[in-house]
N, C-alpha and C positions, 0 to 999 in steps of 0.2 A: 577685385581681380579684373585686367582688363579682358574687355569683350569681345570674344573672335570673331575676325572679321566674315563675313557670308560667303561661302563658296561662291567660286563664278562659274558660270555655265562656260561649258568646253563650245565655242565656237564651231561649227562645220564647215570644211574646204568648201570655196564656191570657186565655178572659173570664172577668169578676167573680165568676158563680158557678163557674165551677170553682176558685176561689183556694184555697178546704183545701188542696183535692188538693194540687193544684201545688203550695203551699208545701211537706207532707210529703215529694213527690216529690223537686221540688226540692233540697229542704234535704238529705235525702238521697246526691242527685247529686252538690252541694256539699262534701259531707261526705268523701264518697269519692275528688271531687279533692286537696281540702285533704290528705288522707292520703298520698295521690300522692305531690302536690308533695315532702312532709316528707319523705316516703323518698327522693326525688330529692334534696334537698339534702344530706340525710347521707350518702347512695352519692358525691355529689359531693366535700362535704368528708372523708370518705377518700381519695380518689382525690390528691387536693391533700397530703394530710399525708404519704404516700404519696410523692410527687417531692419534697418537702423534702427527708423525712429520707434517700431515693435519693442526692441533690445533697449532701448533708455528705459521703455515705462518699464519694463521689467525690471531690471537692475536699480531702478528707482524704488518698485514695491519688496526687492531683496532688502535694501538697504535702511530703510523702514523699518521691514520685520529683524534687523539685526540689533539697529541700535534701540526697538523695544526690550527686544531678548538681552542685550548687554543691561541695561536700563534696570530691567526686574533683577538679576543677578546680582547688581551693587546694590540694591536696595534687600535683598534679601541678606549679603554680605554684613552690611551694614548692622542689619538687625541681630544677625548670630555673634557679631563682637560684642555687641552691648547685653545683650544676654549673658555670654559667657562671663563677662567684667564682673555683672552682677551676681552670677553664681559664685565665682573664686572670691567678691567680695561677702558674700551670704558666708561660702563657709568658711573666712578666716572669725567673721561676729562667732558662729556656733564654738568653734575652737575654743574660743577667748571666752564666754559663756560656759563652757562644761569645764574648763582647769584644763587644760591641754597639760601633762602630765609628760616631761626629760626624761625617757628608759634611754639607760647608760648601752652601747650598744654590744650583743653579744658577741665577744671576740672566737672564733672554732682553735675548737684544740686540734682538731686533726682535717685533714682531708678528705678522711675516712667517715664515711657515719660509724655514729657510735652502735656498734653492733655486741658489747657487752663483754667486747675480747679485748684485750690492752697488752701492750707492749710490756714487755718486763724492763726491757731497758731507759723507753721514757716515760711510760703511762698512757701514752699516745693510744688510740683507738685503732686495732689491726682488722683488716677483713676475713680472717680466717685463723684456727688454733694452729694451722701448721706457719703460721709465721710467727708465734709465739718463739718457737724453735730454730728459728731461722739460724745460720751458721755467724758469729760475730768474729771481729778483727779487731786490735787492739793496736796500732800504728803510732810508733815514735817518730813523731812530726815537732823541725825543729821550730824555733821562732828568734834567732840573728838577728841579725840586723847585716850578716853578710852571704846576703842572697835568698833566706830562706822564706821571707815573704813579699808577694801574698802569696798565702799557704794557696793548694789544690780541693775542692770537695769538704775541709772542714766544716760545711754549713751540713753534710749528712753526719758527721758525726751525735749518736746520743748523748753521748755522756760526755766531756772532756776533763781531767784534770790538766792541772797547770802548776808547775813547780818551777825551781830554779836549777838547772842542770850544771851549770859551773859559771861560775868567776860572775855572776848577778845575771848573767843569760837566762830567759826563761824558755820550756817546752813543753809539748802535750803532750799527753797519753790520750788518742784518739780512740774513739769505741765505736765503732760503727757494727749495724745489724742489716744485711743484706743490701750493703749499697749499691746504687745505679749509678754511679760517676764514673765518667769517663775518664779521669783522672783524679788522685789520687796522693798526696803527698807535698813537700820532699817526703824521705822516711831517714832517719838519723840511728844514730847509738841508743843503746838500753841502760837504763837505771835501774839499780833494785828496787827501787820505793815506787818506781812507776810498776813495775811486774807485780808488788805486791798488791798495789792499789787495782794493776789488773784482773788478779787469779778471781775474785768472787764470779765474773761475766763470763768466765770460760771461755777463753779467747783465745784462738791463732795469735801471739804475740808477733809485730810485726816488724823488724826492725834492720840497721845493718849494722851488726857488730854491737857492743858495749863494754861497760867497767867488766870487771876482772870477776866480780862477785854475783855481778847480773849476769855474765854469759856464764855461770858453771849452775847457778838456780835455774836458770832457762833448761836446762839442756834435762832436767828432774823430772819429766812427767807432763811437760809443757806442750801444749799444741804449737810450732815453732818455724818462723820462716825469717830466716836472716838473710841477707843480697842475695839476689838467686836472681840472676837473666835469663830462668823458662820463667817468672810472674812478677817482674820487674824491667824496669828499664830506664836506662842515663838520657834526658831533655838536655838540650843544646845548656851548655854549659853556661856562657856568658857572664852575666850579671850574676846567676846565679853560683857560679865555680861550682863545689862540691857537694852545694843543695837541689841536688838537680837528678835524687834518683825518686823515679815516680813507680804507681803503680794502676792497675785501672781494676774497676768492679768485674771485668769479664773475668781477668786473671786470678783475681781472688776466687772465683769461683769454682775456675779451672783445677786451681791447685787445690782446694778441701774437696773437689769431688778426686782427683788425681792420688790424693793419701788418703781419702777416706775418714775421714776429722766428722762427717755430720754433722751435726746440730749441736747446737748450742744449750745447755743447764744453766740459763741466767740466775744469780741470786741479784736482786736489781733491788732499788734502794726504796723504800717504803714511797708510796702513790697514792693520790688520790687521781679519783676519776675526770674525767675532762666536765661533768656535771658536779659532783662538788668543788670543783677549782673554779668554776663558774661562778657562786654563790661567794667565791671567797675573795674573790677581788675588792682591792678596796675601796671600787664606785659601786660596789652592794652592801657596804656596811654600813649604812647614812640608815640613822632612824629611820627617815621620813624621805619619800621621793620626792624632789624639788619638783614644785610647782608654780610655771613661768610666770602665770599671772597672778598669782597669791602670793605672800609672805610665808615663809617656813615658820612654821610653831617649834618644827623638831633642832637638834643641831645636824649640822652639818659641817662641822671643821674634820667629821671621818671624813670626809670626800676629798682632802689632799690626801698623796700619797706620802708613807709614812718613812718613805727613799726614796727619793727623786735622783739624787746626784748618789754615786758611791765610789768613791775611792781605794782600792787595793793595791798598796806600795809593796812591794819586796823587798827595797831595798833605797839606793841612794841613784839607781840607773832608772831616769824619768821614761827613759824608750820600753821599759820593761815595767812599768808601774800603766795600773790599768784604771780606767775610768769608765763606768756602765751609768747611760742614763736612760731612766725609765719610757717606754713610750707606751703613752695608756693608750693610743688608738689600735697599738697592736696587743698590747700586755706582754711586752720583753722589757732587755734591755739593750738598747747600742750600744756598740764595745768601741772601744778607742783608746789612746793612752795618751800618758800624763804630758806628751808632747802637743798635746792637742790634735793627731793624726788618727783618723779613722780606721779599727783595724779592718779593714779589705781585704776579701779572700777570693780565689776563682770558683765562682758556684758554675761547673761542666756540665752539659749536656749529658743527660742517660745514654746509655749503650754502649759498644764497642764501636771507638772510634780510633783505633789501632795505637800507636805510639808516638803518642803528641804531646808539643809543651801544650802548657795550660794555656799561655799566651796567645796560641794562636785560637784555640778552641772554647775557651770559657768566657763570659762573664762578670766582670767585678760587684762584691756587692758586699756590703756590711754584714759582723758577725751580729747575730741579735739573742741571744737565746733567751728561755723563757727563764731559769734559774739558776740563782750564783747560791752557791755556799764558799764561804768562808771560814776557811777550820786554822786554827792556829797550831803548829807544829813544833815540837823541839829540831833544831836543828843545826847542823854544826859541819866544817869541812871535814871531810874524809879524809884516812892515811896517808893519801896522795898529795895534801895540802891545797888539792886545785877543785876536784867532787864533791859534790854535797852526798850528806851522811844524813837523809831525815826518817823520825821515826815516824811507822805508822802505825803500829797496836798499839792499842792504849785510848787514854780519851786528852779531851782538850775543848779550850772554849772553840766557838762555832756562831757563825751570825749565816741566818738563812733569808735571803731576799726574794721574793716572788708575789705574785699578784700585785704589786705597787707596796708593798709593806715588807718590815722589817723585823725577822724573830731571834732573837738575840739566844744563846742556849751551849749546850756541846755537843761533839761529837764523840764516836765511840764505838771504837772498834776489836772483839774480841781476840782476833788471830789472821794470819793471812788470808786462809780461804774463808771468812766471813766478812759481809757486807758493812759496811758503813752505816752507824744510826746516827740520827740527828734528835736531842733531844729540848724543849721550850727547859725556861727554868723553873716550871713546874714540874720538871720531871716525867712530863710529857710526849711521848715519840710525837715529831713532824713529821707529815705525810706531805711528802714535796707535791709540785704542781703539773701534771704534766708537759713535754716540752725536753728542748736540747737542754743541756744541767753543764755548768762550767762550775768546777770545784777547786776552787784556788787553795793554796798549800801556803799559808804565806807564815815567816820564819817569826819566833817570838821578838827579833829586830824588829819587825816589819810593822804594818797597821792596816788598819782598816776605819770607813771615816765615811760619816753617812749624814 
C-alpha cells in the first residue's frame, strides 16, 4: 500500500515586512519536517520489507508440513491397497479350499411374508384371514387381434383360463381377488363354459352381454354385472373400436359394496405352500449340490428343466397359438405367441386414477405366470355354426407345467359348482405351485408340445 504523505504544518500569516525573517525561519522549519518525513518513510519501508520476507519463511515451513502430510497419506494409501488385494486374494484361496458350494437362488412366492395364511385363489401368502374372503371378479376379457390387445391389469389376475370364443379367436376368463388396477379390461361377451369354469370362485361375473345360453344361466343366482356406465366406462376408441370398455379396481369396489355381494367362498384348486413349492423346483431336485471346484459324484442331468420351451396350439391361427418359456431366474413362464410376438399387457398403477385409457396411464410388460395347465377338451361348434360348444364336467387328459417341470396326468371335474382336480398318472392329486395359473382349454384338434 502506498505511504501517505506527512501532514504539512499550517503555515502562520506574517506581514510583508517581516518576510526575510519568516522565509529563513520558515524555510528552516520546512526543512526539518521534510527530513522528518524521509526518515518516516524509510523506518516505514523497513518495517514492510520486514513482513515480506517474515511471510516467505512462513509459507515456506506451510509448505513443508503439507507436502510431509500429503507424503504419509499416499504412503499409507499405498499400503491399505496392498493389503486389501491380499485379503480379497486370501479369501478367494479359503473359497476354493473349503468346496465353495452353487445354492440355486430362492425365488419368493409372494410379497408377503409367509404368515401361514394363503390365498385360495393362488396359494400366494396373504397378510391377514380377512383377505382370504376378499370380494373376486371374474372379467371376459377379450384377445383380437382387432384392438383388444395389450390387454389392461391382466398381470393382477389369479387365475386365467383361456379358450377359443369363435371362428379360432381366443379369450379369458380373468379372476381377479381384490385388485388395485387402475384399469381394467377391455371386458367382452360371456360364454357358457367360461361362467361354468367361473361359478367354483364365486365371482361377480363381469362382462357386456353374451351367447343366448350364457346370459339366461347368468341371470340364476349369479353375482352379475353386464355394461353398466355407474362401474364401467368406453377409452377412446381408436385402434381399439369396440375393445375399448374398461373398468377400474375403485369401481369394482364401489358396486359389491353398492349391492351388497360381500365376500367371496373361493373353492380354489388344490396348492402347495410357497415352502413346498420351494423344494420343488427342478434346481432342488439334483442328487447332489454342484461343487465348483470338485467333480460331481451325483447326477445331475435333474438340473435341466423338464420344459423349457412349450407349445399350445388351438388351432391352425398362429396369433392365437401360445408359446411359454421357462425363466428359472424368476421360476415362471413368458408368454408370447406362435408369431414370435411378446404377449404384452398394461401392468396400471394402483388406485383410482379416474377414467383413463391404459395408454396414457400404464406400463407395458410381459405376461409371465407361474403355472400353465393344460387340459384337453371335447369340443365342437355351437347351433349357431360360428360359437364354440366346449364341455367342461367330466375328465380329460391334462399336462401341468410348473417349477421348470412337466407333469403329464388329467383333469377332472365333477359338476359346475365344483373345482377342477388335476390328477399325475398315478392317480395322484397335483397340488399346483403357487403364483398366477393360466389354464388353457385347448380342443382335441389342438396340441400341446414340450
Amino acid at each position: 500500500m502506498k505511504d501517505k504523505e506527512p501532514k504539512k504544518a499550517k503555515l502562520p500569516l506574517k506581514k510583508a515586512n517581516d518576510f526575510d525573517e519568516w522565509v529563513v525561519e520558515n524555510s528552516n522549519k520546512k526543512s526539518t519536517l521534510e527530513d522528518e518525513a524521509e526518515d518516516k518513510k524509510d523506518e516505514d519501508r523497513k518495517t514492510e520489507a520486514k513482513k515480506v520476507t517474515d511471510n516467505k519463511v512462513e509459507a515456506t515451513h506451510k509448505n513443508s508440513k503439507i507436502k510431509k502430510s500429503s507424503l504419509a497419506f499416499l504412503i499409507f494409501g499405498i499400503l491399505f491397497l496392498i493389503g486389501g488385494a491380499g485379503a480379497l486374494a486370501a479369501s478367494f484361496l479359503i473359497h476354493k479350499e473349503s468346496g465353495f458350494v452353487a445354492v440355486f437362488p430362492e425365488i419368493p412366492s409372494s410379497k408377503t411374508a409367509d404368515t401361514g395364511i394363503y390365498s385360495r385363489l393362488t396359494g400366494l401368502a396373504l397378510a391377514s384371514e380377512a383377505e382370504v374372503t376378499a370380494p373376486t371378479y371374474c372379467i371376459q376379457t377379450p384377445n383380437g387381434m382387432d384392438g383388444a390387445r395389450p390387454q389392461a391389469g391382466l398381470n393382477e389376475a389369479g387365475v386365467v383360463f383361456e379358450a377359443i370364443a369363435e371362428a379360432g379367436i381366443t379369450r379369458f376368463a380373468a379372476i381377479y381377488q381384490n385388485p388395485a388396477s387402475a384399469v381394467i379390461g377391455p371386458i367382452r361377451s360371456l360364454r357358457l363354459y367360461y361362467l361354468q369354469w367361473d361359478t367354483p370362485f364365486d365371482c361377480t361375473i363381469v362382462h357386456a352381454g353374451g351367447a343366448p345360453d350364457a346370459l339366461q344361466a347368468v341371470s340364476r343366482g349369479y353375482k352379475d354385472l353386464t355394461e353398466n356406465y355407474s362401474y364401467m366406462y368406453r377409452g377412446t376408441r381408436g385402434e381399439r373400436r369396440w375393445n375399448n370398455l374398461f373398468t377400474t379396481s375403485s369401481y369394482l369396489s364401489k358396486m359389491n359394496s353398492d349391492r351388497g355381494y360381500g365376500g367371496s367362498d373361493i373353492k380354489g384348486f388344490t396348492r402347495m405352500t410357497p415352502a413346498e413349492s420351494l423344494v420343488s423346483r427342478v434346481d432342488a431336485l439334483a442328487e447332489e449340490k454342484l461343487v465348483i471346484y470338485q467333480p460331481s459324484s451325483g447326477k445331475t442331468s435333474s438340473l435341466n428343466p423338464k420344459a423349457i420351451n412349450i407349445a399350445i396350439n388351438f388351432g391352425g391361427i398362429a396369433s392365437f397359438n401360445v408359446r411359454y418359456n421357462y425363466n428359472a431366474d424368476n421360476n415362471n413362464y413368458l408368454r408370447s405367441y406362435a408369431t414370435g410376438y411378446s404377449h404384452d399387457i398394461y401392468a396400471c398403477p394402483a388406485g383410482d386414477l379416474g377414467e383413463k385409457n391404459p395408454e396414457s396411464e400404464c406400463q407395458l410388460t410381459q405376461l409371465a405366470p407361474s403355472v400353465i395347465v393344460a387340459m384337453i377338451v371335447p369340443e365342437k361348434k355351437a347351433s349357431d355354426n360360428y360359437h364354440e360348444d366346449i364341455t367342461t364336467v367330466g375328465s380329460g387328459e391334462a399336462y401341468v407345467f410348473q417349477n421348470g417341470i412337466a407333469i403329464k396326468g388329467t383333469w377332472k371335474k365333477d359338476s359346475v359348482a365344483d373345482q377342477i382336480r388335476f390328477y399325475d398318472e398315478s392317480g395322484v392329486e397335483i397340488a399346483l405351485a403357487p403364483g398366477q395359473t393360466f389354464v388353457e382349454a385347448v380342443p382335441t384338434y389342438g396340441s400341446i408340445e414340450y
